[in-house]
DRENRORO-638267 format. One record per residue: residue in three letters; x, y, z of N, C-alpha, C, O, CB in turn. Coordinates in steps of 0.001 Angstrom, whole numbers, plus 500000, padded with zeros to 6 digits. Glycine has a CB too. Example, Ala and Ser with C-alpha at 12.3 -4.5 7.8 and 13.67 -1.06 7.14 Angstrom:
2
Ala513190494310507800512300495500507800513200496700507800514236496681508465511308495527509046;Ser512850497750507080513670498940507140512900500030507870513409501138508039514084499402505725;
//
This chain:
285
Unk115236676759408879113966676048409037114201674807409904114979673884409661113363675651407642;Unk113512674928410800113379673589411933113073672162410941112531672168409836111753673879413241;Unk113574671005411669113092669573410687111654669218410969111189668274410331114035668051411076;Unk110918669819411804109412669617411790108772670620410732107782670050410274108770669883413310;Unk108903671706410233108503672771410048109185671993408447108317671696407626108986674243411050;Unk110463671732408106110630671129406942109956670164406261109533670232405107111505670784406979;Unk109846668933407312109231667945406893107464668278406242106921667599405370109380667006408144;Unk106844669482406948105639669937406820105480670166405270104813669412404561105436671148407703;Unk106293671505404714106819671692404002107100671133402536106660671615401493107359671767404591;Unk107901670048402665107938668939401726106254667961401365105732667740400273109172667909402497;Unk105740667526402901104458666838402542103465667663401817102539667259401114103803666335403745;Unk103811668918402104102530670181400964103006669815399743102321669116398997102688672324401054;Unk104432670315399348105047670032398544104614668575397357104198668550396199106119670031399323;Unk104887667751398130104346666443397284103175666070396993102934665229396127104633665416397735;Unk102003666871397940100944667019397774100397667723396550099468667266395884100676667425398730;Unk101039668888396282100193669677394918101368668629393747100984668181392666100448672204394800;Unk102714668444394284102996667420392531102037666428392592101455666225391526104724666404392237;Unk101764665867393377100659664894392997099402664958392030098803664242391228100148664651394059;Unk099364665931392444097861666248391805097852666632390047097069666300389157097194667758392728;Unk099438667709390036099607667922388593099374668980388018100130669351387119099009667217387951;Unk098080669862388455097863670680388260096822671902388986095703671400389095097817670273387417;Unk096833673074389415095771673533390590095687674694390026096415675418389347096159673573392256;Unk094168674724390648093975676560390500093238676749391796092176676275392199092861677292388948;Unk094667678114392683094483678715393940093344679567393700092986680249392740095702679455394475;Unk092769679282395113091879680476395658092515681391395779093246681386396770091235680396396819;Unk092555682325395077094075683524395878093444684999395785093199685771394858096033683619394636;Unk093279685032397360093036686471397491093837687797398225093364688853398645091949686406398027;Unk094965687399398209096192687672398367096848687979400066097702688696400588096292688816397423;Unk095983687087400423096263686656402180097304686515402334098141686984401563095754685446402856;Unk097657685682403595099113685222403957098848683856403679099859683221403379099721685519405542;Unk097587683098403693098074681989403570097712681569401742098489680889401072097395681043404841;Unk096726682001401337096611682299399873097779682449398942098020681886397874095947683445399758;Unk098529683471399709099642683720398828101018682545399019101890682284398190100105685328399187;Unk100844682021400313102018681085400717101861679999399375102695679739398508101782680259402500;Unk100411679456399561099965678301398642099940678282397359099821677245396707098874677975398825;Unk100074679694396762100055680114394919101709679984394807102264679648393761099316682200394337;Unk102467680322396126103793680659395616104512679216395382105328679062394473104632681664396709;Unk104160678221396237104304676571396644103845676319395779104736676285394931103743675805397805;Unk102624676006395201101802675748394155102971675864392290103261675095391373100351677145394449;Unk103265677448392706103913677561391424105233677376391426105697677046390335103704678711390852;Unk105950677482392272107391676958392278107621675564392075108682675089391670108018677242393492;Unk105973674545392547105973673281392378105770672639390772106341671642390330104963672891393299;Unk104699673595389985104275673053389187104428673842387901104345673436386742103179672708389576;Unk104632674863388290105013676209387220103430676374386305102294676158386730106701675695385828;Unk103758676716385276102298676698384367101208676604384806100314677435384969102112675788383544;Unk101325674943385122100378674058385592099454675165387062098231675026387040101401672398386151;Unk099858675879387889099571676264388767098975678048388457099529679146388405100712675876389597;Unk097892677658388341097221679418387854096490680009389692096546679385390752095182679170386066;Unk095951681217389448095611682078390681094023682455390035093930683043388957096872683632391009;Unk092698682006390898091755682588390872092039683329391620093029683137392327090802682112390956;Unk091229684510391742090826685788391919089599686140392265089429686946391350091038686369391001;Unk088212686188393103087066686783393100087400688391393193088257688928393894086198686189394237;Unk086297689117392110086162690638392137084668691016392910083608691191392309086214691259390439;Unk084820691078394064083242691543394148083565692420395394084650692666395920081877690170394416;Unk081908692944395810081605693789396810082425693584398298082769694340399206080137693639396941;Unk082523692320398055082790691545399802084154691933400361084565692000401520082852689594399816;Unk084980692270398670086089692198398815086745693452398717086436694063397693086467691361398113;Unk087760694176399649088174695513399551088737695721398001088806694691397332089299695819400721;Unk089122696898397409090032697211396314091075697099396690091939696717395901089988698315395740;Unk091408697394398075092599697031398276093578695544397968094738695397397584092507697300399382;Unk092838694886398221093343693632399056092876692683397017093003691483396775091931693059401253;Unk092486693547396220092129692727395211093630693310394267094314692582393547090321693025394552;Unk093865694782394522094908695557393894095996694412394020096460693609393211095274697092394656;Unk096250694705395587097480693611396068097721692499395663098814692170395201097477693234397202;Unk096612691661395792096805690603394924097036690035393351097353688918392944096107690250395202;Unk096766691177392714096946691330391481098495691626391258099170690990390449096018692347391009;Unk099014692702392092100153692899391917101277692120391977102303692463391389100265693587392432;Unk101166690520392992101854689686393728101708688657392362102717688058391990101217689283395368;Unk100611688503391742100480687480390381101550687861389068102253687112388390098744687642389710;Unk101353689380389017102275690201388210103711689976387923104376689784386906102265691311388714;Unk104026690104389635105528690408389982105821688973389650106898688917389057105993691006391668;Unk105249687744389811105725686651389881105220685455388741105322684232388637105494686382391191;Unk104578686650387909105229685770386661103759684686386491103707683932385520107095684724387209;Unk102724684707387432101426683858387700100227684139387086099508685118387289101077683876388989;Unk100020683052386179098441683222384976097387683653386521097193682862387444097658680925383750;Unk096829685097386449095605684780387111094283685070386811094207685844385857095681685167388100;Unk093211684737387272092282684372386521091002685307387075090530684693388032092154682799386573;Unk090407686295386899089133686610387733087843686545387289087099686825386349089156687782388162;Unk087907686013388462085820685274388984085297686640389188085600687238390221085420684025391056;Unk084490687223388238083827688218388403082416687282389300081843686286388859083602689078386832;Unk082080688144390936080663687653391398080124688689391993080674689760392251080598686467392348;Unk078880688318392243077809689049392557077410688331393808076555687499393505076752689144391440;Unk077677688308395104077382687096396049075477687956396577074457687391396971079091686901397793;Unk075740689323396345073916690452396844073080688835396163072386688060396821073311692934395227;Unk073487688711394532072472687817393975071989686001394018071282685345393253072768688109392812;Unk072833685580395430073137684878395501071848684633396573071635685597397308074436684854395532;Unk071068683596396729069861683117397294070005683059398791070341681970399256069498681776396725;Unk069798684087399636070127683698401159070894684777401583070483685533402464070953682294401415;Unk072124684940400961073318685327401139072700686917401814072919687235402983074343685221399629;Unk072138687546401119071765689620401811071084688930403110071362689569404125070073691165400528;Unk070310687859403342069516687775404624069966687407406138069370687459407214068621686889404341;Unk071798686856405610072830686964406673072427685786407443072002686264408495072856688375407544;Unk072309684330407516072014683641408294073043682896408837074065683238408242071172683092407901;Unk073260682174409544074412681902410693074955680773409247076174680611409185073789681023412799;Unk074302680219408418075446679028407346075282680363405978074852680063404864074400676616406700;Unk075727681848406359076313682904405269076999681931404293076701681581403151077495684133405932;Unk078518681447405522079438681208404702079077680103403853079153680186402628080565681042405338;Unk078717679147404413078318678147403653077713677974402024077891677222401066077547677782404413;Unk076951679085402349075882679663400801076724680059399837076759679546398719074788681137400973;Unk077731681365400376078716681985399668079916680948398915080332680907397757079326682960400702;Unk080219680221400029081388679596399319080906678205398148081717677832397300082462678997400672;Unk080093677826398217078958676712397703079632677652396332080520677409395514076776676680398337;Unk078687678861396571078262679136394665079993679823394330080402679650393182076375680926394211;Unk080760680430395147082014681107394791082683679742394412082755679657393186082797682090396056;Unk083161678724395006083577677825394510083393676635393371084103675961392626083660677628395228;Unk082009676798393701081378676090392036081789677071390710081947676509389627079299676044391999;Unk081969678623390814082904679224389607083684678987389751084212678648388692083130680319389246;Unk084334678901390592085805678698390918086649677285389995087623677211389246085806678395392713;Unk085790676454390473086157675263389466085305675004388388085347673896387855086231673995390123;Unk084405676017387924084251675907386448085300676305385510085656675692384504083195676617386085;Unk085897677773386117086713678588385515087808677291385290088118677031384127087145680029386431;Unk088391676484386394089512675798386705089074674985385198089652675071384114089636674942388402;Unk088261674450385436087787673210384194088039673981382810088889673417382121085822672653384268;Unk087720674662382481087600675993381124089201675935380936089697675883379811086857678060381692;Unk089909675945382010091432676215381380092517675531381772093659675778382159091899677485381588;Unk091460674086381446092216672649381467092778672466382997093625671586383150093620672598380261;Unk092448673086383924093309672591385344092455671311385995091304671085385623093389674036386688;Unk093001670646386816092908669095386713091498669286388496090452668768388888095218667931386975;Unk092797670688389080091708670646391108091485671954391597092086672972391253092767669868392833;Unk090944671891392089090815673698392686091637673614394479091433672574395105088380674349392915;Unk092169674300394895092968674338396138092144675581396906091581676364396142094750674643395831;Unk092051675769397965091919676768399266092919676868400322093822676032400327090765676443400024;Unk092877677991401431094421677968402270093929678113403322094472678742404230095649679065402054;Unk092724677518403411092722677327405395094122676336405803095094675877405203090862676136406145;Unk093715676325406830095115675939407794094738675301408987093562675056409255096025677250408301;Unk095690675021409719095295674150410929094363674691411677093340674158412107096336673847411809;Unk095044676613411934094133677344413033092339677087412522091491677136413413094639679317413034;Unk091985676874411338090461677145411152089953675910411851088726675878411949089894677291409491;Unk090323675330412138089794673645412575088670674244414077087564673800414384091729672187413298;Unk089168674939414501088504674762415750087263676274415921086364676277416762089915674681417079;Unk087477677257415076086240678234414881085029677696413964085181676816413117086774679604414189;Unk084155678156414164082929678055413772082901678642412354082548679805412161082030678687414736;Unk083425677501410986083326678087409938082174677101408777082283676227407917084889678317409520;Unk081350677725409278080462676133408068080920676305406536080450675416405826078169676251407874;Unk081968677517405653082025677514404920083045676451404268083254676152403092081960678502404890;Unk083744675878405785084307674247405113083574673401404840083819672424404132085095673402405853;Unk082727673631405292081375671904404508081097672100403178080923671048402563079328671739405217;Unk080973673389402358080932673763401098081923672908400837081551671753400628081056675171400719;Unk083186673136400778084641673309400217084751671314400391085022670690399365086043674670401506;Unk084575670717401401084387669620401261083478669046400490083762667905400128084326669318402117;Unk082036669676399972080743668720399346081654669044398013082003668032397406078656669337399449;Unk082005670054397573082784670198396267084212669586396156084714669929395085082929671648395983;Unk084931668898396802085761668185397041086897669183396294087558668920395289085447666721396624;Unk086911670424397112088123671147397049089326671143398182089247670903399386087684672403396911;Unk090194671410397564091432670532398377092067671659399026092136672751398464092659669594397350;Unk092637671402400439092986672131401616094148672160402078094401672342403269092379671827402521;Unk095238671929400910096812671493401250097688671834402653098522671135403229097655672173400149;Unk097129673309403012098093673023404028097744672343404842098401671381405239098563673893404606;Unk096289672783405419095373671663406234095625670593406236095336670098407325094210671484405959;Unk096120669774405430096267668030404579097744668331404964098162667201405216095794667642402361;Unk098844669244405171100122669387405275100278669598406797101440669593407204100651670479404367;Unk099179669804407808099262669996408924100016671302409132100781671256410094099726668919409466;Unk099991672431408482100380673460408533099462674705409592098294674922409271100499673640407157;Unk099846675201410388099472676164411403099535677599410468100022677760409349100600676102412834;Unk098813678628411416099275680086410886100628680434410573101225680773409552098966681058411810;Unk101045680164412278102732680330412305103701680205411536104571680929411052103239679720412951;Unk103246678627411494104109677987410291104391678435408629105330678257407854103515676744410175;Unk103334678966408554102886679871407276103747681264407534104740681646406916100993680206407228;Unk103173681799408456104090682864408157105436682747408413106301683451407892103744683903408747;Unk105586682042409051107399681978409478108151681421407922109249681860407580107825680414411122;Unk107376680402407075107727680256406216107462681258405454108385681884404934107503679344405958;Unk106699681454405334106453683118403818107458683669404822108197682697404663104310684509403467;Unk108058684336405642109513684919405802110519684945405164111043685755404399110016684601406557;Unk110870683497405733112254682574405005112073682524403415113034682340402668112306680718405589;Unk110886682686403005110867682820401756111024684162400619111172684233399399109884682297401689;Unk110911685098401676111316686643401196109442687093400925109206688239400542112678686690399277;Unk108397686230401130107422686589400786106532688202401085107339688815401784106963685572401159;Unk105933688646400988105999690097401388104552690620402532104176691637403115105972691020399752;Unk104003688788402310102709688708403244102756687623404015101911686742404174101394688643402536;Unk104139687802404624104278687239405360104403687970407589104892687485408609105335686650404473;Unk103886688858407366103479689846408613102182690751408200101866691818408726104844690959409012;Unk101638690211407348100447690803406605099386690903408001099513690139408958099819689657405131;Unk098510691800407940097797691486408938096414690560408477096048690690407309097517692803409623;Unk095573689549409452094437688454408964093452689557408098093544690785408089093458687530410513;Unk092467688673407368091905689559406696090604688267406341090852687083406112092979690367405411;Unk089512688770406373088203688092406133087082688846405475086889689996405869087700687644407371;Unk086310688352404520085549688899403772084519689849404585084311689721405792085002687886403001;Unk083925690786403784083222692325404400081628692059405734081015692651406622082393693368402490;Unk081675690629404916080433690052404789080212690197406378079335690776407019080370688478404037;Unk081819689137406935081737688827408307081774689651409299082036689307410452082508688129408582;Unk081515690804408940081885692680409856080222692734410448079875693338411462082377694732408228;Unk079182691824409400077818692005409846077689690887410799078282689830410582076723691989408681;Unk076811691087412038075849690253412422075010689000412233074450689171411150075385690749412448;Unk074750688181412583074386686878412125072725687451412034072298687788413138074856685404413296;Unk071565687636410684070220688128411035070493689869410330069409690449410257069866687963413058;Unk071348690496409971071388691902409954071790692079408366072924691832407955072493692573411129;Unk071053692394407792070671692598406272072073692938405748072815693694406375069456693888405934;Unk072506692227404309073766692755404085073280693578402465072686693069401515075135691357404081;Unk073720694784402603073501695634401408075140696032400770076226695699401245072528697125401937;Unk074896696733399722076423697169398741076708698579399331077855699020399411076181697343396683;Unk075471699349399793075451700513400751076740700070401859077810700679401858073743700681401566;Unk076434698875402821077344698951403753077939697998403889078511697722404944077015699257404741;Unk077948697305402907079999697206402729080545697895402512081724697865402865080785696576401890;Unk080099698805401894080869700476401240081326700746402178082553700671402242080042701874400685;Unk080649701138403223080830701930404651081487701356405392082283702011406065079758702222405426;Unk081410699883405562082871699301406144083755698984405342084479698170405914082844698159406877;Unk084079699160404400085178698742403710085988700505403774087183700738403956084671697919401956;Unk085014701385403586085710702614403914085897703238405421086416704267405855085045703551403167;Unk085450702495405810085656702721407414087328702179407700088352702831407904084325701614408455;Unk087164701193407640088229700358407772089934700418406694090980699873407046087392699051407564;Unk089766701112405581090461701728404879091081703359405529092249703713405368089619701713403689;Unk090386703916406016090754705078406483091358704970407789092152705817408199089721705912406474;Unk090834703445408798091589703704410022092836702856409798093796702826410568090773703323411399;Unk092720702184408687094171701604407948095268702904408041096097703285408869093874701124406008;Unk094681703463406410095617704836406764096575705561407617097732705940407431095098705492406876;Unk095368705683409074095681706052410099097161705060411044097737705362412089094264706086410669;Unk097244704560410660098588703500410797097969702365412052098678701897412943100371704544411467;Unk096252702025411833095887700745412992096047699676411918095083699535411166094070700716413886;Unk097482698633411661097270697822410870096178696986410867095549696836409820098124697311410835;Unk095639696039412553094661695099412283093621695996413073093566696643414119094960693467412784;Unk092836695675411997091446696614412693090266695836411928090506695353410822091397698667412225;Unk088973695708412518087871695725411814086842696761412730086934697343413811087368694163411574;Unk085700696625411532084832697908411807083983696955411863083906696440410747084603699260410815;Unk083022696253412916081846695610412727080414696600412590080360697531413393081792694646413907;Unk079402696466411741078412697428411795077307696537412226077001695442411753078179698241410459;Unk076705697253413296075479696903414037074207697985413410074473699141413080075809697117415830;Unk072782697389413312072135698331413361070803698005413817070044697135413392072229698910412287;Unk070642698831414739069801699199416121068096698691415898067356697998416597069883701166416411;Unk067942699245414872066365699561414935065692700938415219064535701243414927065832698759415956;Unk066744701817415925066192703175416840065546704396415326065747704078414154068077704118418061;Unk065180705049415519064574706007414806066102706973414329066739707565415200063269706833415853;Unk066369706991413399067366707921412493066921708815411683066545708190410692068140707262411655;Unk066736709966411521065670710566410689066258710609409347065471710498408406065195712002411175;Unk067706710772409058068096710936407816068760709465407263069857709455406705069077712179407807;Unk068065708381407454068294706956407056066531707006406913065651707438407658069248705692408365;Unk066519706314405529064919706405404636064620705067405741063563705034406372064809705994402267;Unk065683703969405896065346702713406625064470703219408170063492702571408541066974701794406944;Unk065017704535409029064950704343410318065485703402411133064828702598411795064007704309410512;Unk066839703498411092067880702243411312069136703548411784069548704466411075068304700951409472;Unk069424703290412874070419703763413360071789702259413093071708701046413287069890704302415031;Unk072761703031412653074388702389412016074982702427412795075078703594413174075268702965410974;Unk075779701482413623076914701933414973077966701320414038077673700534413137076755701074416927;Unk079225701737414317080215701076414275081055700383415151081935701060415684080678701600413854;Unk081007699467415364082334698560416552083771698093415975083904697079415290081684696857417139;Unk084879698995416354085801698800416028086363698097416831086384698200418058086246699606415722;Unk087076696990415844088166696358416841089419696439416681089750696058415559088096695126416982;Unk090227696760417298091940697134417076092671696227418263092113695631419185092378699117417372;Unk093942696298417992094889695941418787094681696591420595094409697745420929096218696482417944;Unk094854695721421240094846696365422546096028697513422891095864698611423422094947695210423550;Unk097147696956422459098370697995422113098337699359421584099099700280421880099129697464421211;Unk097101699371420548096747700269420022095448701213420990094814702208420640096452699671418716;Unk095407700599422013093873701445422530094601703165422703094055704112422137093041700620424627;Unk095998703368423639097046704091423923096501705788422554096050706929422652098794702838423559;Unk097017704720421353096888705685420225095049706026420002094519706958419397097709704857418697;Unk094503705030420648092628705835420129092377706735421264091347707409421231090894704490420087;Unk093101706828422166092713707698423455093411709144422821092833710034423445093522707029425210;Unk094057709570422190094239710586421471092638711772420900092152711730419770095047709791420298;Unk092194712600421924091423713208421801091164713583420274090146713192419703091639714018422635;Unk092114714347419647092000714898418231091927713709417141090948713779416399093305715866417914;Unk092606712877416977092003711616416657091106710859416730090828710050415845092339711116416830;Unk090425711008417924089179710499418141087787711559417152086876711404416338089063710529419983;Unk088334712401417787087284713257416645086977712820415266085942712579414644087832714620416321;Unk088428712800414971088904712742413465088047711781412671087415711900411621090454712257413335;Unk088282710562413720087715709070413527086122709061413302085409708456412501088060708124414922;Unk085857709964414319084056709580414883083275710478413660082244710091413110083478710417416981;Unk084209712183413243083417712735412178083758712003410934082963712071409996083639714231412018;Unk084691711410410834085149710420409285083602709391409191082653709392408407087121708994409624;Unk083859708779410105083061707455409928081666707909409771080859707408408988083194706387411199;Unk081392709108410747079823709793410195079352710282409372078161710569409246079356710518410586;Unk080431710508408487079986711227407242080227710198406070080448710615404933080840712671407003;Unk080176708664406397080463707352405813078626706586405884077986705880405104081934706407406976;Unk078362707135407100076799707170407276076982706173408556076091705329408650075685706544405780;Unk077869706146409428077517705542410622076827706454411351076965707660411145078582705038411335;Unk076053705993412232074879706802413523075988707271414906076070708403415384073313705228414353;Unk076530706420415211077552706242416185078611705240415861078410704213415213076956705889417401;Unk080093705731416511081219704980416799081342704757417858081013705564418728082218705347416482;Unk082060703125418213082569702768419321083510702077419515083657701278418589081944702388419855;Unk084389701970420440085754700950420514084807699481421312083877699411422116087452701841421855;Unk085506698649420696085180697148421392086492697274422327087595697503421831085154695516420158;Unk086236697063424118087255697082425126087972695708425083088895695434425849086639697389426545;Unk087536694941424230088138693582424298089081693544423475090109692965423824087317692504424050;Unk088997694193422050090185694527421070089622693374419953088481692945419783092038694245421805;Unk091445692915418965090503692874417973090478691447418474090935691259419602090818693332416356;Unk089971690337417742089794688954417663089212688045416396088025688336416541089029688763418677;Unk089224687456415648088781686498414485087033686035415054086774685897416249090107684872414374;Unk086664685970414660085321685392414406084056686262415685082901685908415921085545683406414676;Unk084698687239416187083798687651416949082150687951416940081394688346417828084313688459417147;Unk081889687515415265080551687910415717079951686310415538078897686022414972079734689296414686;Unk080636685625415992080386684052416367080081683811417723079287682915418009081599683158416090;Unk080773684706418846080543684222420285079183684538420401078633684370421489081446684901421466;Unk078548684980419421076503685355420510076205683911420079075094683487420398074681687052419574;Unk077043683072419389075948682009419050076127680581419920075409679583419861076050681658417366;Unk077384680823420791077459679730422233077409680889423518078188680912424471079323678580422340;Unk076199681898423251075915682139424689074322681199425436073275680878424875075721683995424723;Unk074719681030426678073324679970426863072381680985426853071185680718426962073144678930428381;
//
């Protein structure tokens, strides 16, 4: 470990003893998991793992995280939610996140309060500073704490440390709730998160580690959708990976999978994948 990358390190470090006691957001990310493992090596006991169980969130990625609390010995705790019932939230408006994390985090530190923990923690990082996330203004009005952020910690830095640490999500690929696969304005139902969460599970399978499935839907006449809503899918993958989607029989594979998931049409995004993409329509002039 480099002495910048140490020194980082240590200031997280003294940061959660300070406090005494935390309960992680942990949804078994790379940086989620960096901060439960810091968290508990720092404070032991004192340091428990929320958990949200809901729609937004794959089975996968809830399994995993369960398993990582297991192996390591970590009280964790699950926030059963319902975000469909949440005021705003199905109508998809450009402050989603904002709404979502408001009411996910107000359980979040009820639960924390219920079982005596003193703060609630989250694992953004340096990289979120500069995308378009209003769901930090939540996380600030609730005065939930952002250690690595406050530790000046980067992605990199995170993962290079979950390395050195033997951590096992530490080459994990990024991962963001189902929610953000929709459109800013484009109705969010339990129907299709289904459909992207199984979209995106199957081209997992298929060995595209980072992929998302964004779902668009048209307006056009569909006869076997009661809505009359044609479903596209926009996948985004690795550019590295375009090589392996040009595979004719695969392509099939892909386009009849996903249609019988209830997409109208599949398509590759030529740009590949990227974080927050369905953010750029909102700085076009």
């Amino acid at each position: 470990m480099d002495e910048k990358l140490e020194l980082k390190y240590k200031d997280l470090k003294n940061r959660l003893k300070k406090v005494g006691s935390v309960a992680v957001a942990f949804s078994g990310g790379v940086d989620s998991t960096f901060l439960l493992k810091t968290a508990h090596d720092v404070l032991g006991d004192r340091a428990i793992a929320v958990t949200v169980k809901s729609c937004s969130f794959p089975e996968r990625e809830f399994q995993e995280a369960s398993a990582f609390c297991k192996e390591q010995g970590i009280r964790q705790v699950i926030c059963e939610s319902d975000e469909l019932s949440i005021p705003g939230f199905c109508e998809n408006p450009k402050n989603r996140c904002y709404i979502c994390k408001r009411e996910l985090f107000g359980q979040i530190r009820r639960l924390a309060e219920e079982n005596g923990i003193r703060a609630v923690a989250e694992g953004s990082n340096t990289d979120d500073i500069g995308d378009y996330r209003p769901g930090l203004q939540a996380i600030r009005e609730l005065g939930i704490l952002s250690p690595l952020r406050e530790a000046n910690l980067s992605k990199t830095d995170i993962r290079t440390l979950s390395r050195e640490f033997a951590l096992p999500t530490w080459d994990k690929p990024s991962f963001a709730c189902l929610a953000s696969r929709f459109p800013y304005g484009e109705t969010i139902t339990k129907e299709k998160l289904s459909m992207v969460e199984r979209a995106e599970q199957f081209l997992i399978e298929l060995g595209f580690r980072q992929v998302r499935v964004r779902i668009h839907g048209s307006g056009g006449q569909t006869a076997s959708l009661p809505e009359g809503e044609c479903r596209i899918a926009r996948i985004e993958i690795l550019p590295q990976d375009f090589e392996k989607m040009l595979d004719e029989t695969l392509r099939r594979k892909i386009y009849t999978q996903l249609q019988s998931f209830g997409f109208s049409y599949v398509s590759l995004d030529l740009k590949g994948y990227r974080t927050g993409s369905m953010n750029e329509t909102l700085f076009l002039p």
